[in-house]
C-alpha positions as CSV (number, residue, x, y, z in Angstrom):
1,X,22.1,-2.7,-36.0
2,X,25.3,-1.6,-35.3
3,X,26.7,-1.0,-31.5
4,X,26.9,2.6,-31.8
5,X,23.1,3.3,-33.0
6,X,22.1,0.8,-30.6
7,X,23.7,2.9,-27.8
8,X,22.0,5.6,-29.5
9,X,18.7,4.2,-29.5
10,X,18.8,3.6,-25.8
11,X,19.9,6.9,-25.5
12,X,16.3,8.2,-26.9
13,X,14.5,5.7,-24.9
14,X,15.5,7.4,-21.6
15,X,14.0,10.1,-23.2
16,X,10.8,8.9,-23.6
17,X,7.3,9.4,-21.1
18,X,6.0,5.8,-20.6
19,X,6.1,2.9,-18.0
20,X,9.2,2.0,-18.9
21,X,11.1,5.2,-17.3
22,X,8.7,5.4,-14.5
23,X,10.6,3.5,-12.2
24,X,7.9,1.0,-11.8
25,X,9.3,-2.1,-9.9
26,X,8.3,-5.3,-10.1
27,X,9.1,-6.2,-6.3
28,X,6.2,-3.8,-5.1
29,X,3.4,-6.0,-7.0
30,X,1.8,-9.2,-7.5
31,X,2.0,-9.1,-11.3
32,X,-1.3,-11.6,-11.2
33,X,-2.9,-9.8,-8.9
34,X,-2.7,-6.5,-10.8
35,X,-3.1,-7.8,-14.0
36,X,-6.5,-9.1,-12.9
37,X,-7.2,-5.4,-11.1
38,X,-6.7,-3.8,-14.9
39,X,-8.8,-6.5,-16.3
40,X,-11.6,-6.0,-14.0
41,X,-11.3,-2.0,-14.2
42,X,-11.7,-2.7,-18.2
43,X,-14.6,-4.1,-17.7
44,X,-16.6,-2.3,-15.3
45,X,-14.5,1.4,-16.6
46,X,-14.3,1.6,-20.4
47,X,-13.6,5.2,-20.3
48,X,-10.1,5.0,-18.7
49,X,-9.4,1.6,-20.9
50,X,-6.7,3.9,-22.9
51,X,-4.4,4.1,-19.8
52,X,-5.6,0.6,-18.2
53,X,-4.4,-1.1,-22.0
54,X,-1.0,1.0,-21.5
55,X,-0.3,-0.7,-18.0
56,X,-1.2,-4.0,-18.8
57,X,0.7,-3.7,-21.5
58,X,4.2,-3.0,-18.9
59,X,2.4,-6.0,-16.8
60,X,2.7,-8.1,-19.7
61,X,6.7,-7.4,-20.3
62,X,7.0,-7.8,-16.9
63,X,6.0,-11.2,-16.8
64,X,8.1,-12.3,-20.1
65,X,5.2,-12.1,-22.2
66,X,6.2,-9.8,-25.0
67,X,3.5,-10.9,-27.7
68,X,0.8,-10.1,-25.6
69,X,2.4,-7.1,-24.3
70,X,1.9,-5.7,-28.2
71,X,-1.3,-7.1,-28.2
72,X,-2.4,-4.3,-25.2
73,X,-1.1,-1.8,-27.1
74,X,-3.0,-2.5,-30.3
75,X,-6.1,-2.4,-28.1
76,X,-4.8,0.8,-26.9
77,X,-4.2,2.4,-29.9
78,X,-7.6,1.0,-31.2
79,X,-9.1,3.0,-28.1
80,X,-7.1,6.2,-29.0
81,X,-8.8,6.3,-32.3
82,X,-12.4,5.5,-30.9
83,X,-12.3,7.9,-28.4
84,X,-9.4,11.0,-29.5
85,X,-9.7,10.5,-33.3
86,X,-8.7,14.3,-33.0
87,X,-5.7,14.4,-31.4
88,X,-3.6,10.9,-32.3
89,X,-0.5,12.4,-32.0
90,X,-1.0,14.2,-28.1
91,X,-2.7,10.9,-26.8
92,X,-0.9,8.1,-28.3
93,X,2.6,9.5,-27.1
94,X,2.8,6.9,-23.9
95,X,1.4,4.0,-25.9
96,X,4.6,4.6,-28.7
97,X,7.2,5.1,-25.7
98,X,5.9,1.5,-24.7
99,X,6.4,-0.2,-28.3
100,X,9.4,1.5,-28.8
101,X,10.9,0.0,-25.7
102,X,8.8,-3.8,-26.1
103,X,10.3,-3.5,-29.4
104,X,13.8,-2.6,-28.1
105,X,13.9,-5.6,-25.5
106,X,13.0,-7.9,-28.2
107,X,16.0,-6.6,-29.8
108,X,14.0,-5.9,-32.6
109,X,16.1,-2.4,-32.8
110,X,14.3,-0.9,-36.4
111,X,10.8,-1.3,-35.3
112,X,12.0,0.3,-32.0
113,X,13.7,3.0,-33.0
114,X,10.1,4.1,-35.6
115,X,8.0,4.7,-33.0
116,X,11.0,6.6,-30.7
117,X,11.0,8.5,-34.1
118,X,6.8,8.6,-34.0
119,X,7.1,10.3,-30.6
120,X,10.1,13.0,-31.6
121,X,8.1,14.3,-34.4
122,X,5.0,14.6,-32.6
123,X,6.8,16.6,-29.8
124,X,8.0,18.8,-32.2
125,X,4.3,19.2,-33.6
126,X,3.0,19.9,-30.3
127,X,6.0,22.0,-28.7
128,X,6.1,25.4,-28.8
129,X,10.0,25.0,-27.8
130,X,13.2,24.9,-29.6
131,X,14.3,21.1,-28.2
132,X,11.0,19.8,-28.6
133,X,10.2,19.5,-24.9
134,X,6.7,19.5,-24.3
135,X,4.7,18.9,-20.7
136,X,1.0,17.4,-20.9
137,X,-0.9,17.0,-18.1
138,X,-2.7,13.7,-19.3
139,X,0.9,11.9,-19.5
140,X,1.3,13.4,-16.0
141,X,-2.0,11.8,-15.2
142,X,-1.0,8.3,-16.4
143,X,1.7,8.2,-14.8
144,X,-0.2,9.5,-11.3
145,X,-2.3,6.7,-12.0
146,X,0.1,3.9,-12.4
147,X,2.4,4.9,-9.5
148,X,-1.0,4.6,-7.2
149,X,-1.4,1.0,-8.9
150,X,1.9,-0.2,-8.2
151,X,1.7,0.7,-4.1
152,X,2.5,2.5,-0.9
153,X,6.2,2.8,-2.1
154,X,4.8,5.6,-4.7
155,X,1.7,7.3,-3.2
156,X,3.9,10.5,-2.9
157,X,5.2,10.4,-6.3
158,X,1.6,9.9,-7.6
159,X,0.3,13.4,-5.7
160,X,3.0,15.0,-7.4
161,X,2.2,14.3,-10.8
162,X,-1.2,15.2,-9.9
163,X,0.2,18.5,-8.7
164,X,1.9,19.1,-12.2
165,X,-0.9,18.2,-14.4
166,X,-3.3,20.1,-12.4
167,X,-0.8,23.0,-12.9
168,X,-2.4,23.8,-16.5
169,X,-5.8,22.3,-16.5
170,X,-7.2,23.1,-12.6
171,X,-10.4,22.4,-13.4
172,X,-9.9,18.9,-15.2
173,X,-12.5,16.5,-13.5
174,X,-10.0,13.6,-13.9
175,X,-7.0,15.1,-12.9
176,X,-9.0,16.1,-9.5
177,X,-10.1,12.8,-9.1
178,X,-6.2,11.1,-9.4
179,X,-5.1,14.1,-7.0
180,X,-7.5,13.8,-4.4
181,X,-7.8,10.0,-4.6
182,X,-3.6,9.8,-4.1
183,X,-3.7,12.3,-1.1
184,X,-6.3,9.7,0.4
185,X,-4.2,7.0,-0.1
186,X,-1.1,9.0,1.6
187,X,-3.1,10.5,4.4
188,X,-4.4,7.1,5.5
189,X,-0.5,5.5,5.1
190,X,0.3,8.6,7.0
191,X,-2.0,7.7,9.5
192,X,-0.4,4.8,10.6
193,X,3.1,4.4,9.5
194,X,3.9,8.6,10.6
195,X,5.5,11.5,8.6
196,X,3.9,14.7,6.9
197,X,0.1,15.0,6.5
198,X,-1.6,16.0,3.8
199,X,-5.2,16.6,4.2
200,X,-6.8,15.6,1.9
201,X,-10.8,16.4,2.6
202,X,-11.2,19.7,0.9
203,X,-9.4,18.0,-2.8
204,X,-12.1,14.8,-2.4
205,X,-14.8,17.5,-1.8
206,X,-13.7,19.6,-5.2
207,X,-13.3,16.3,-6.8
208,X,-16.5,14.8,-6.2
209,X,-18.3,18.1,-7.2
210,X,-16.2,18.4,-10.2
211,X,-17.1,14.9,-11.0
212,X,-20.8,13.5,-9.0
213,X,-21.2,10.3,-10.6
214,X,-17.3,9.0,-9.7
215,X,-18.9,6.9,-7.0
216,X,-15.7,5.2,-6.1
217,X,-14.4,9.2,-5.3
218,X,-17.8,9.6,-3.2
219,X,-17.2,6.8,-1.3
220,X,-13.5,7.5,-0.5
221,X,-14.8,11.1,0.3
222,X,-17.2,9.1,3.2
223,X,-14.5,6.9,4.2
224,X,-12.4,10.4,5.1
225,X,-15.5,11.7,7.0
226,X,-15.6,8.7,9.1
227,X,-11.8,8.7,9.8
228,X,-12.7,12.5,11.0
229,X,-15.4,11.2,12.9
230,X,-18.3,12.1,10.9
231,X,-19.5,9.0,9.7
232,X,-23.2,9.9,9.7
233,X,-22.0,12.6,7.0
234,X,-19.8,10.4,5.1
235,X,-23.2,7.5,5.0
236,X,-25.2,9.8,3.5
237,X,-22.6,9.3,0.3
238,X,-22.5,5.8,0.5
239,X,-26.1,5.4,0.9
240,X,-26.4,8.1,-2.9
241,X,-23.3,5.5,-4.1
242,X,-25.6,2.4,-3.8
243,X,-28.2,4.0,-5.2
244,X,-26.2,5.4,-8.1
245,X,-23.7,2.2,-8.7
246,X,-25.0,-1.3,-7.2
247,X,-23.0,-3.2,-9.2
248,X,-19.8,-1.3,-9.8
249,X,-17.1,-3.4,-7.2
250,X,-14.9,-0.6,-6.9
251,X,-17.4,1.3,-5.3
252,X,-19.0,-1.8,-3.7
253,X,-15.6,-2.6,-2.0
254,X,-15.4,1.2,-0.8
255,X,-18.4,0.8,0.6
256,X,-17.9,-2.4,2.3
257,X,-14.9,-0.8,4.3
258,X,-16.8,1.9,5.7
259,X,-20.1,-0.5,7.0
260,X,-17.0,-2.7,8.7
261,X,-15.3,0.2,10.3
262,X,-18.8,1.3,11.5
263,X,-19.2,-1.9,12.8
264,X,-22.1,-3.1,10.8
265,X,-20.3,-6.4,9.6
266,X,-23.2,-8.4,8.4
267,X,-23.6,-5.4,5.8
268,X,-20.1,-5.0,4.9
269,X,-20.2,-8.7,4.4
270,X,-23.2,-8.9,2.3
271,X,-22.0,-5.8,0.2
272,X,-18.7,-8.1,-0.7
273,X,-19.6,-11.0,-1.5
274,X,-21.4,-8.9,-4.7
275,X,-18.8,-7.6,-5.3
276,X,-16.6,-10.7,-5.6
277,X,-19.6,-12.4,-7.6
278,X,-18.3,-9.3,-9.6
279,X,-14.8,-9.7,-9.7
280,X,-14.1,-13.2,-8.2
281,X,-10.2,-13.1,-8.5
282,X,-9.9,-9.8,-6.5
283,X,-7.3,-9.7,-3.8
284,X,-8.9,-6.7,-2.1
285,X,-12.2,-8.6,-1.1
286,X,-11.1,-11.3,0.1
287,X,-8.7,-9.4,2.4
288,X,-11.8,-7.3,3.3
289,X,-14.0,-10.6,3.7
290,X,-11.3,-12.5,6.2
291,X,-11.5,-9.0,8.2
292,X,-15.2,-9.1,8.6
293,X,-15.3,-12.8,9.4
294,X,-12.4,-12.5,12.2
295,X,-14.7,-9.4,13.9
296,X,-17.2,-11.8,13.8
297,X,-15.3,-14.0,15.6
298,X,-14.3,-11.6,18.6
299,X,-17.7,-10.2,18.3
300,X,-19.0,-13.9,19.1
301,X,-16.1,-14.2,22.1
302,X,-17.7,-11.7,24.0
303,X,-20.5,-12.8,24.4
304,X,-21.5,-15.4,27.3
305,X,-22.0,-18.2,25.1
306,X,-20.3,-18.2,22.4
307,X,-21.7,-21.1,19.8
308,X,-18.4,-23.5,18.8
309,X,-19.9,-24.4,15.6
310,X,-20.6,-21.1,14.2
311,X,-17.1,-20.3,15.6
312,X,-15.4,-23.1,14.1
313,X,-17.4,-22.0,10.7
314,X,-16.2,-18.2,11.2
315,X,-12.9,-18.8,11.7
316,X,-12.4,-21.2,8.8
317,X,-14.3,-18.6,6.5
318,X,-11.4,-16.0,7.5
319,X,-8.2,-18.6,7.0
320,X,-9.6,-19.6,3.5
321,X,-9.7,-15.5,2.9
322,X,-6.7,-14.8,4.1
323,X,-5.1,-17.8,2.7
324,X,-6.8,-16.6,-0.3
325,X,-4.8,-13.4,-0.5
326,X,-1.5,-14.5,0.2
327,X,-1.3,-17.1,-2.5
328,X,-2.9,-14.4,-5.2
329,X,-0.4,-11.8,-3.9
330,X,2.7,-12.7,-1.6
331,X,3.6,-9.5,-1.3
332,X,0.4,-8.4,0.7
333,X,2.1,-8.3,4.0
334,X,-0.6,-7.3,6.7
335,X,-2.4,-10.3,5.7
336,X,0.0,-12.7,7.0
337,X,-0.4,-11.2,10.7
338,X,-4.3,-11.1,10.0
339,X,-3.8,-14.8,9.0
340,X,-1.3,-15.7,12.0
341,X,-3.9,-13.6,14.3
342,X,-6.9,-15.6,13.2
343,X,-5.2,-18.8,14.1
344,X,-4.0,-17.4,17.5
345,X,-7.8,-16.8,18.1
346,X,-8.7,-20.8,17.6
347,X,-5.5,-21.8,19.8
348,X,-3.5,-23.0,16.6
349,X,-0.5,-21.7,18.0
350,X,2.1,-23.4,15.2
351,X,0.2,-22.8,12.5
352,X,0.1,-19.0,13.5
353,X,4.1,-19.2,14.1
354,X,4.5,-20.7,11.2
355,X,2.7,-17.8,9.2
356,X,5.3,-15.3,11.0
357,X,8.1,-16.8,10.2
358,X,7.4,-16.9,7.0
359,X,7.0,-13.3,6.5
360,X,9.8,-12.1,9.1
361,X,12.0,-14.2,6.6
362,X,11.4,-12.1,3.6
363,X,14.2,-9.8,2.7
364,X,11.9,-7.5,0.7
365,X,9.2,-5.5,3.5
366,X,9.8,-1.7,3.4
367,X,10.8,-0.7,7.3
368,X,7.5,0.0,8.2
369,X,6.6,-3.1,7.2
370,X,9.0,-5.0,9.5
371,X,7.5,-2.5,12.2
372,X,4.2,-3.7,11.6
373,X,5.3,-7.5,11.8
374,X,7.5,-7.0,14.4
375,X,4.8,-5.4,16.5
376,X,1.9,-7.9,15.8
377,X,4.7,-11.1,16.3
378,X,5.6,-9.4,20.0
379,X,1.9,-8.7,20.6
380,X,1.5,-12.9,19.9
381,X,4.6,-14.1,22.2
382,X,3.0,-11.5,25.1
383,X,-0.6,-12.5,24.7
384,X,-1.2,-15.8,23.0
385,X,2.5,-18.3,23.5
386,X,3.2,-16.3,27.0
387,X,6.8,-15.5,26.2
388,X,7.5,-12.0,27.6
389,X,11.1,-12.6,26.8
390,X,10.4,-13.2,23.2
391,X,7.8,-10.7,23.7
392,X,10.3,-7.9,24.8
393,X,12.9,-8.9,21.6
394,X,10.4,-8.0,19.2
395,X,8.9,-5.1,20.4
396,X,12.6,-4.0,20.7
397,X,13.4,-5.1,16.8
398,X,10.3,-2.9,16.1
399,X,11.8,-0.2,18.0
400,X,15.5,-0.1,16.0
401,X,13.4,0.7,13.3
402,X,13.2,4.5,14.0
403,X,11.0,5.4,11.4
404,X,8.4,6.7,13.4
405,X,4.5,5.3,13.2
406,X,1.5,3.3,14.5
407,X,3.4,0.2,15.1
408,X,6.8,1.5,16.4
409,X,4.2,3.7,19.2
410,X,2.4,0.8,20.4
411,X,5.9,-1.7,20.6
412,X,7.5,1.0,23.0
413,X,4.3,1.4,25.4
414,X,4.2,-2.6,25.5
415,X,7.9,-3.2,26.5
416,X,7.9,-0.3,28.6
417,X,5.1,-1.8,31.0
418,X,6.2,-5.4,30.4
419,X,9.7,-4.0,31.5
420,X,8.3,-1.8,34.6
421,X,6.1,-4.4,35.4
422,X,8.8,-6.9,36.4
423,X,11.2,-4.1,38.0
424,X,8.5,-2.4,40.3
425,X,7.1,-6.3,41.4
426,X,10.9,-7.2,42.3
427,X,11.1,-9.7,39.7
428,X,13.3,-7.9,37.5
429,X,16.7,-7.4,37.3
430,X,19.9,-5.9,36.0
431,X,18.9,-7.3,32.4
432,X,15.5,-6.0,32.8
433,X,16.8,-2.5,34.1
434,X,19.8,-2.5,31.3
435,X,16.9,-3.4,28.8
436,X,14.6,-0.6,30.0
437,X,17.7,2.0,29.8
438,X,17.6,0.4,25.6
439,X,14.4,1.1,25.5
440,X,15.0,4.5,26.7
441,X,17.6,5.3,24.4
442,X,16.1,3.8,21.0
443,X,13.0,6.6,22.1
444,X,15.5,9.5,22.4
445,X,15.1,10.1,26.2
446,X,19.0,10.2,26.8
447,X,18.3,10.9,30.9
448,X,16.0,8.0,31.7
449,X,18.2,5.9,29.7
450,X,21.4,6.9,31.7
451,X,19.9,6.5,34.9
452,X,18.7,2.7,34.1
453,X,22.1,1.7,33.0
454,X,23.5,3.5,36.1
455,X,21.0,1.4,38.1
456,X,22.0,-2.3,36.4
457,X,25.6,-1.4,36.5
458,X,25.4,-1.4,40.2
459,X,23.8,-4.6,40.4
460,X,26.0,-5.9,37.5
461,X,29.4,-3.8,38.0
462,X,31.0,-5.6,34.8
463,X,28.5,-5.4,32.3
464,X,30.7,-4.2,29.1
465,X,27.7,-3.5,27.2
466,X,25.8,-1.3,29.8
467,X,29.4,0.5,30.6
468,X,29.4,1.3,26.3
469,X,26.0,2.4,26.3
470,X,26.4,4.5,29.5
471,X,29.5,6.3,28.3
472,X,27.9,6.8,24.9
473,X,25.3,8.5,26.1
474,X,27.6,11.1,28.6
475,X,29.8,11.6,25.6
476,X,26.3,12.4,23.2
477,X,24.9,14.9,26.2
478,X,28.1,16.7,27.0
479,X,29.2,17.3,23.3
């Protein structure tokens, strides 16, 4: 193929609707780990096995495997005929985007450039435009749907295809369920890493009426009833879920969370470990599994005699989860902290250090991330190794981080008492006050921060660093 049709052909791939011009990135993932997610979701949810054969299919190239990559697609196609025979054209347009680009990357250019031409013709068919330009809100729904798969980095991207699909079909049951399942996932990341909420109660509410026998809806629908404080409510779904679905782990794992968070642990557990019997390689239970173990643990602390051996046996259970989750998916981030914590419960206090350093030395967390770390890694210097000086570092790392959330709230309350602490019991001094008067200034409060450098420039007269700061923040007050 000459250069010049080969630039062309590239050209009319940008073009196309598929994964490949999704902006779907690799670094969010654990390939495995979601490869094994679609196969599992084939098994227990024929019905979406169109789409699910279409991802795996952009899993596959991902992980060099090109062969198999065209062997999802087949199986897509073959499920495009069983269950569209009508309407070929319309619902195999994301599938052939996929070959065309497989194809292309195998540099086998002719075979690539049939199905770009498979997919022009058929949006001429099906546009009423000029240019051929068509919108359909099941390609919008794919895409919703593999954005939510591939992590927090996308959740708002996903409620915005949603949006667009529902556009033309409000009523769609499906499109409901992707919208009001993607507002769930952004409300809850809302919760704790801050910005714009999106309520999301009202759209699982429409969505589970739309659709009453999407358990794994009803149960997300309970888990938002409990975070409103209306768990009693919210069990009443669960309890129609278990009854509907006892084998269906999506729903089981759903379920699981909402018995934890309602501190029935022994439930949750029980409900899990069916559900991994289920779907043995899934990251997601065995995070959910080391959870419920560790409460078991500090459950067993409280009381007056705690028994060693059931201890010892509890805690172990939660390191091989946890373990578990980090080998299966590396970039799982919050379950290095749960591991590091779960050591720090049992006194291992290298093995927990270890575990955080070997997450604070990724260079790929997402800021809130690094909050999240930072936070938990100050939280064990202050409370478990007794370094408040390490302590106060972190907390202060997690503060530079001005995104606001969760995290970043709780590192500025701890440093600001550790910090008080030592001034108001005579113990501190100009660092401490020059530190506080950081503190002060990485929150915004431009007064309190002046006066505190004020304060430790008196007791430390040439302090460059506190003189900078101070006439910084005269110059940003006065302008």
């Amino acid at each position: 193929m000459s250069t010049i049709s080969k630039d062309s052909l590239k050209t009319s791939l940008l073009q196309l609707e598929c994964h490949f011009t999704w902006a779907l990135l690799k670094e969010h993932v654990s390939l495995e780990a979601l490869e094994e997610t679609i196969l599992d979701h084939i098994k227990f949810l024929a019905k979406y096995e169109i789409r699910d054969y279409n991802l795996l299919s952009y899993v596959k190239y991902l992980m060099n495997s090109n062969e198999e990559a065209l062997r999802s697609l087949k199986k897509a196609e073959e499920a495009i005929q069983k269950h569209h025979p009508d309407e070929i054209d319309r619902r195999s347009l994301v599938t052939w985007g996929n070959y065309a680009w497989i194809y292309y990357h195998m540099q086998r250019y002719e075979e690539a450039q049939t199905y770009v031409s498979k997919v022009e013709n058929s949006c001429k068919k099906l546009s009423s435009s000029a240019d051929g330009k068509i919108e359909l809100p099941e390609i919008y729904a794919e895409q919703g749907w593999a954005l939510l798969r591939f992590g927090r980095a996308y959740f708002e991207r996903a409620v915005n295809c949603f949006e667009n699909a529902l556009r033309s079909e409000p009523n769609n049951s499906d499109l409901n369920a992707g919208y009001a399942t993607a507002l769930y996932r952004l409300e809850g990341d809302v919760q704790w890493y801050g910005g714009e909420r999106r309520p999301c109660l009202e759209a699982l509410k429409r969505a589970v009426a739309l659709n009453p026998m999407d358990t794994s809806l009803m149960a997300l629908l309970a888990l938002e009833l409990q975070r409103l404080n209306r768990a009693n409510e919210g069990e009443r779904y669960i309890e129609e879920g278990l009854q509907k679905t006892p084998d269906f782990p999506v729903f089981l794992r759903h379920a699981a969370n909402f018995y934890r968070k309602e501190k029935k642990v022994n439930k949750a557990v029980e409900i899990l470990k069916k559900a991994l019997a289920l779907t043995p390689k899934s990251v997601v239970l065995h995070h959910q599994l080391g959870l419920c173990y560790r409460s078991k643990v500090l459950q067993l602390k409280k009381t007056r005699y705690p028994r060693r051996e059931e201890m010892e046996n509890l805690i172990e259970l939660a390191i091989f989860h946890f373990k578990t989750v980090i080998d299966k998916k590396p970039v799982f981030f919050s379950a290095y902290s749960d591991l590091a914590k779960t050591y720090a419960i049992d006194k291992r206090y290298e093995e927990a250090e270890e575990t955080f350093q070997k997450v604070l030395q990724r260079n790929d967390l997402a800021c809130d991330e690094k909050q999240d770390i930072y936070f938990n890694y100050g939280h064990f210097q202050q409370f478990d190794v007794k370094s408040e000086s390490k302590a106060i570092k972190y907390y202060i790392e997690c503060l530079k981080l001005e995104m606001d959330s969760y995290p970043r709230k709780r590192s500025s309350e701890a440093v600001e008492t550790l910090l008080k602490q030592k001034i108001e019991s005579g113990s501190g001094d100009a660092t401490d006050i020059g530190t506080l008067g950081l503190v002060h200034k990485l929150n915004g409060k431009k007064q309190e921060a002046i006066e505190c450098y004020e304060e430790a420039i008196a007791l430390d007269p040439n302090n460059e660093e506190y003189l900078n700061a101070l006439t910084e923040l005269r110059l940003s007050i006065s302008s």
